[in-house]
N, C-alpha and C positions, 0 to 999 in steps of 0.2 A: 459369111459376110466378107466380103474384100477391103484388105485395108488400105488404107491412102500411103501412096507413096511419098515420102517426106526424108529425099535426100538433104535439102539445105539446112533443117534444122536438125539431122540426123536421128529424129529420134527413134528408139529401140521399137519394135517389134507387141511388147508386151506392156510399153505405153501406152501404143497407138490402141490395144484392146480395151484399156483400161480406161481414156478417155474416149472410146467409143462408147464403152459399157457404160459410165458415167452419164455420158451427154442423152441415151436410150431412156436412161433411168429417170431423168430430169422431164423428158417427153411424158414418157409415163406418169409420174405423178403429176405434171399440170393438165394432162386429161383426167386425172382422179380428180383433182382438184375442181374442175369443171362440172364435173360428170356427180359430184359429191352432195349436192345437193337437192339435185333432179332424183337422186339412187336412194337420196333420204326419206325425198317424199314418196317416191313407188311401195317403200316400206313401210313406210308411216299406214298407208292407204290400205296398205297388205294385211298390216297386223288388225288394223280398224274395222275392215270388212270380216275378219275370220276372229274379234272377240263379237261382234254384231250377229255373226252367223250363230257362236257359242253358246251367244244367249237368249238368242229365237231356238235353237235347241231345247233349253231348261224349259223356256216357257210352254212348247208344243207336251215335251214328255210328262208336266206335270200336270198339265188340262187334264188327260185321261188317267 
């Protein structure tokens, strides 16, 4: 990643990372944040369909 060159306010080197890595970090969680409850219901759906699957299992094996 190239860092911004910032003679006028001088700052160091291992700021300009630090407020990069920062400002990355902040991108990243307001797409978590977006994405958090779209991801909940995929899961919700996931777990619903595989106890539903679990227990048309129980019922198949105990017919016979």
């Amino acid at each position: 990643m190239k860092l911004i060159k910032n003679t006028k306010n001088n700052i160091s080197l291992k700021t300009q990372e630090v407020i990069i890595y920062n400002y990355s970090l902040i991108n990243l969680l307001s797409m978590f944040k977006k994405n958090i409850t779209s991801l909940f219901n995929i899961g919700f759906l996931n777990f619903s369909t595989y106890q539903q699957a679990h227990y048309n299992n129980h019922i198949l094996l105990n017919k016979y």
